[in-house]
N, C-alpha and C positions, 0 to 999 in steps of 0.2 A: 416514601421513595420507592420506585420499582425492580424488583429483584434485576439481577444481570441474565438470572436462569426465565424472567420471559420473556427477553430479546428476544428475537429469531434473527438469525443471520443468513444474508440472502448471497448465494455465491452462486454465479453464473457455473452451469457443465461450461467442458472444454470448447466443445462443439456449438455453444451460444456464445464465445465472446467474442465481441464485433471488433473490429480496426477502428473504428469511429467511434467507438467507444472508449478504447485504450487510448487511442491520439489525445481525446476531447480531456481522459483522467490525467496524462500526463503531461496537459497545456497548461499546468500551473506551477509555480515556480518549489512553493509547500507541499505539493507532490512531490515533484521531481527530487527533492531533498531528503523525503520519504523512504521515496523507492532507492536512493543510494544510501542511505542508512543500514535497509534491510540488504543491501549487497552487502555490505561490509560485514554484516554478522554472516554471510555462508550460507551454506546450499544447507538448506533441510533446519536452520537457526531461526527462532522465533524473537523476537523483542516486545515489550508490552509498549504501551502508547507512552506510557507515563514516563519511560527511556527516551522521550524526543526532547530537543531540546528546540521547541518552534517557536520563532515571532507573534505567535496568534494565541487568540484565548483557548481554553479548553472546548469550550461549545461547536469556536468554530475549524480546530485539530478534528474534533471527533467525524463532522462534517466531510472532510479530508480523507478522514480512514474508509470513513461507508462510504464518500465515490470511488475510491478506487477498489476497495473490496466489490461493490457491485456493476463497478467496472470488468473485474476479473485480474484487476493486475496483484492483489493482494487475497491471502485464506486470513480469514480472524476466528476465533475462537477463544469463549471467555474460560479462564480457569481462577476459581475462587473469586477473587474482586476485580481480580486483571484480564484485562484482554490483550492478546498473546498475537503477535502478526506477524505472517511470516510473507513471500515473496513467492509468486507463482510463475517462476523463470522455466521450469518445464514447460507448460501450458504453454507460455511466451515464445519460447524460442520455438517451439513445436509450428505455434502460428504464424510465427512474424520473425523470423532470423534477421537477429541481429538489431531489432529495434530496442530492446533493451537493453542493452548496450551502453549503444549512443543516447538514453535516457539515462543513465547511470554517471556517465561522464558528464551531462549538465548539470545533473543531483548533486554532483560533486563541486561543481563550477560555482552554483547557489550558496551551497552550505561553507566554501572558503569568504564568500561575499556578504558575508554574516557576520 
């Protein structure tokens, strides 16, 4: 099995994340659920993956975390066996006022439809 320390985690700078990028990460419903989870824990609050409680297998969760991670709407970072995710709503808002937001409010809309 492959250590967690030879990941590499590939996080878009500020200035590389695309709108077509963020749209296309949070045109899924398992995102969207995602990204309002991590609202709920708070500005600067980490969650590990293993905190979600998703309809999906783990394979394809993980799938989930790395498109939006390399979308730019999520930081990850592994600590000890955990990988730790947090909510990149500076970036966001910085780019795109107000789209996460009304992606927050769907996230929420999914996760009660659960």
């Amino acid at each position: 099995m492959a250590s967690r320390a030879a990941t590499v985690l590939v996080h878009p700078d500020r200035d590389d994340i695309r709108f077509t990028n963020v749209l296309s990460a949070l045109g899924d419903p398992v995102r969207l659920a995602i990204v309002a989870r991590l609202a709920e824990a708070g500005p600067g609050e980490e969650l590990a993956c293993t905190t979600f409680a998703l309809p999906v297998s783990k394979s394809t969760q993980s799938g989930h975390f790395k498109y939006l991670r390399e979308a730019g709407v999520i930081h990850q970072r592994d600590e000890g066996i955990r990988r730790m995710n947090s909510l990149r709503r500076a970036d966001l808002d910085a780019l795109f006022p107000g789209l996460l937001d009304m992606a927050i409010v769907q996230g929420r809309e999914v996760i009660v439809g659960w």
